[in-house]
Structures are given as C-alpha cells and as structure tokens.
C-alpha positions, 0 to 999 in steps of 0.5 A: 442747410436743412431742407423741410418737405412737409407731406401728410400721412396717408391711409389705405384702407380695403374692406375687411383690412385694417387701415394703413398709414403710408409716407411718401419720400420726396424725389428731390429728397431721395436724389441728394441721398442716393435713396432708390426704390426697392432699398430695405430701410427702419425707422427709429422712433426717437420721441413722440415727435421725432422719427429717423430713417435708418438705411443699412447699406449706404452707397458710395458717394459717385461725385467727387464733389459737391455741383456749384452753380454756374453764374453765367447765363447760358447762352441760346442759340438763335435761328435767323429766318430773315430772307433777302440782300440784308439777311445774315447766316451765309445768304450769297451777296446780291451786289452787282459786280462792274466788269 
C-alpha cells in the first residue's frame, strides 16, 4: 500500500541571499520509517519527475511485527455519581433491619 503526503515546495528568501527551496518530511511519514531529526540523507534525481531519498544508515527495525488493529471497542470506565438508597459502586444499605 503507497501512501501519498502531497506538500508544496517552500522558499526562504533573506536580503541579499539567494532564494532556497525547503521539503518538509511528514510526521507520519517520518514515524513508519524510523526517520529522526538530524539523520544525514541524499536525494537521487531519478527524472524530471521523479526524486529518491537515500538514507545510508538505516536503523533496525525495533518491532518484531507489524501492529494490527484491535476490533474490539475499547472499553470506558464509567464514574456513577448517583447519591441515595438506589445508588451503585459500594453505597451502605439503607434498609431497616426488624430485630
């Protein structure tokens, strides 16, 4: 499955300096690869149209597997409030006892 993260090019221009063109890299993007900030990377142009990232040192992969979706709701704990001779969660029993 190929996941597209469409972005525009952006331009940094400072007086007196030449314009440069910046690519942001997105998160999620970064996170399936294991990209961190600071890692040394090339591009190779392949075409006109065509761009690759080249990462000479990958990490190791850190999961063992791939994560699968759970498809069972999760629960949610529910807090009762409810005050009175009716009330659940530990209220004392107000009934009258007949000695």
């Amino acid at each position: 499955m190929q996941a597209k993260y469409p972005l525009k090019i952006q331009a940094i221009r400072s007086k007196n300096q030449q314009a440069r063109l910046y690519v942001y890299f997105p998160l999620p993007l970064a996170a399936a690869i294991g990209l961190k900030a600071g890692e040394e990377v090339q591009w190779e142009l392949l075409d006109r149209g065509e761009l690759h990232l080249i990462r000479e040192q990958v990490p190791s992969v850190l999961a063992a597997q791939r994560a699968t979706k759970s498809t069972k709701a999760p629960s949610v704990a529910v807090k009762q409030t409810a005050k009175g001779p009716h009330s659940l969660g530990g209220a004392e029993s107000h009934s009258k006892s007949n000695s």
